[in-house]
Rosetta silent file (secondary structure, phi, psi, omega in degrees, C-alpha in Angstrom):
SEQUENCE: XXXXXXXXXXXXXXXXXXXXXXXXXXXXXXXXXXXXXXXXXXXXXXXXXXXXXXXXXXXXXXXXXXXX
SCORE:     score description
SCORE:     0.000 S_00000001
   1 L     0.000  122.223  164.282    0.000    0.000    0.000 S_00000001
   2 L   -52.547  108.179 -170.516    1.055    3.225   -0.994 S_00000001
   3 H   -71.684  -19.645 -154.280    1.384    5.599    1.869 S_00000001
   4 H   -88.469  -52.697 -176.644    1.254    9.095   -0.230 S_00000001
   5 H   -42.871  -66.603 -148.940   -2.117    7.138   -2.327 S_00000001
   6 H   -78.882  -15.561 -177.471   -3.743    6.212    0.763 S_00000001
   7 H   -90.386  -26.036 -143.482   -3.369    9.713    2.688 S_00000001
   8 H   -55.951  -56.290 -135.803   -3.869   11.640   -0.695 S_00000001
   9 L   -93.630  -12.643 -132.953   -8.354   11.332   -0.588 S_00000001
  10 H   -76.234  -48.285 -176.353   -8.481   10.769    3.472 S_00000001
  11 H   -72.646   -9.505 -164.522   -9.517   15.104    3.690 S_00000001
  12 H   -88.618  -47.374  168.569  -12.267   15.073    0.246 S_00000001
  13 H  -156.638   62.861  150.062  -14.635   13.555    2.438 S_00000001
  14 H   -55.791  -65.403 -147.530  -14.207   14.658    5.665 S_00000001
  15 H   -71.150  -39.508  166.888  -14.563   17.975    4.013 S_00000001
  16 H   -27.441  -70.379 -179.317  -17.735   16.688    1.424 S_00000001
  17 H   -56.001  -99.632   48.135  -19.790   16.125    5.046 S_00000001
  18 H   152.908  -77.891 -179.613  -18.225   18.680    6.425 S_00000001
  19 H   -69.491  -19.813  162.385  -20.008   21.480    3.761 S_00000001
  20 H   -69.451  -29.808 -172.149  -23.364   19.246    3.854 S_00000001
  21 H   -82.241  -43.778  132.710  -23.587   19.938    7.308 S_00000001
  22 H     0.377  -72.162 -175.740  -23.332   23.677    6.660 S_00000001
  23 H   -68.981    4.592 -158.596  -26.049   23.754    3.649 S_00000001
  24 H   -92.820  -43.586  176.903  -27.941   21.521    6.108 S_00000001
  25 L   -92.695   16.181  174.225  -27.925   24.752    8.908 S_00000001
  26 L   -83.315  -63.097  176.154  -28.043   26.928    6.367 S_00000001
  27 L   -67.718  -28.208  140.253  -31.479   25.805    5.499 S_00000001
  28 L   -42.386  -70.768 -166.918  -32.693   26.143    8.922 S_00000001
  29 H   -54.491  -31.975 -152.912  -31.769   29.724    9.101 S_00000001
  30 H   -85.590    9.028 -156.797  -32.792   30.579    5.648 S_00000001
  31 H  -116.712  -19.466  172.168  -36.604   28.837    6.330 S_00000001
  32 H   -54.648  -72.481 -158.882  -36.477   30.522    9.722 S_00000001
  33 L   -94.614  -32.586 -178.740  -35.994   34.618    8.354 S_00000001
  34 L  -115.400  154.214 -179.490  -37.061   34.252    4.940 S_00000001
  35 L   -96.260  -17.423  163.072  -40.424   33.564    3.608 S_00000001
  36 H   -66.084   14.547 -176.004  -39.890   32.772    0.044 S_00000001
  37 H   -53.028  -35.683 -167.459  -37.572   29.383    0.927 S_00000001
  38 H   -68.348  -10.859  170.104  -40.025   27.221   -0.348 S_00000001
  39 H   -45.985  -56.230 -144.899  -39.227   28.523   -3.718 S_00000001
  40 L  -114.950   35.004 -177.113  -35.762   27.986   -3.807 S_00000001
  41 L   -83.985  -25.505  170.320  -35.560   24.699   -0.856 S_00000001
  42 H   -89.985  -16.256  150.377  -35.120   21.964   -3.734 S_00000001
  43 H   -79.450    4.342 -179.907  -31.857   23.184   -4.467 S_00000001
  44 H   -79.434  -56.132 -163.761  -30.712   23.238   -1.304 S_00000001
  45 H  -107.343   16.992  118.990  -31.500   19.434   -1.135 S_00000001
  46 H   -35.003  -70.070 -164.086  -30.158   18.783   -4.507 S_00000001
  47 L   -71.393    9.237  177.875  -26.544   20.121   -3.435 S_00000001
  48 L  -102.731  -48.033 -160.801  -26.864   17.887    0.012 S_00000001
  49 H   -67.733  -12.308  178.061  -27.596   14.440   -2.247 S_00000001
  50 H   -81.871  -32.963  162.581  -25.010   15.248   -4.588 S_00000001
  51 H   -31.789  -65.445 -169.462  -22.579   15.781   -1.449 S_00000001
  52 H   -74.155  -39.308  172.142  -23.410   12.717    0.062 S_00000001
  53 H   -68.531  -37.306 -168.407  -23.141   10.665   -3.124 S_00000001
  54 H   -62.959  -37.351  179.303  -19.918   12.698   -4.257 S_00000001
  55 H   -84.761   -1.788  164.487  -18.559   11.151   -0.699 S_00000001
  56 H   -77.892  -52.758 -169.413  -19.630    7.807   -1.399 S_00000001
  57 H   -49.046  -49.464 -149.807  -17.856    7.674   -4.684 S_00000001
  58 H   -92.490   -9.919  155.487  -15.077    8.912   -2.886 S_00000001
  59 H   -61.368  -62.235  155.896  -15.204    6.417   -0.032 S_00000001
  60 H    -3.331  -81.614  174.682  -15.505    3.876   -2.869 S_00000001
  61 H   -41.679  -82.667  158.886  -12.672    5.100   -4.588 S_00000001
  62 H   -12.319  -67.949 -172.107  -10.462    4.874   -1.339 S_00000001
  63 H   -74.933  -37.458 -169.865  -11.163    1.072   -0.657 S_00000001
  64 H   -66.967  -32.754 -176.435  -10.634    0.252   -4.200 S_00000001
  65 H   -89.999  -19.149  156.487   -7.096    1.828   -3.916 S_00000001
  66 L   -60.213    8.517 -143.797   -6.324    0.220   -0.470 S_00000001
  67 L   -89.229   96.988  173.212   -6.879   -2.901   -2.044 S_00000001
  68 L   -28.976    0.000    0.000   -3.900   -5.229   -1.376 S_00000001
């Protein structure tokens, strides 16, 4: 196992969650003070499933390169 490969993805998604949790309290606040959110609330939870999928792939990606 490659030590630099195996370190290199270990921060994409850490950070992936990281910014989902963020648009996730974002969208509290925004549904709290403004009253148009329901307008614009399915892109908010577009950009969380593409997060969480972007960090699967990248979990994915990880065990396939750990692979003995």
């Amino acid at each position: 196992m490659n030590v630099v490969t195996s370190t290199r993805w270990c921060w994409l998604p850490i950070s992936l969650l990281t910014f989902a949790l963020l648009i996730g309290v974002l969208t509290v606040l925004l549904d709290l003070l403004c009253d148009q959110y329901d307008r614009i609330e399915d892109v908010f939870e577009w950009g969380v499933a593409l997060l969480i999928h972007l960090t699967f792939i990248c979990q994915a990606h990880q065990l396939r390169v750990d692979r003995p």
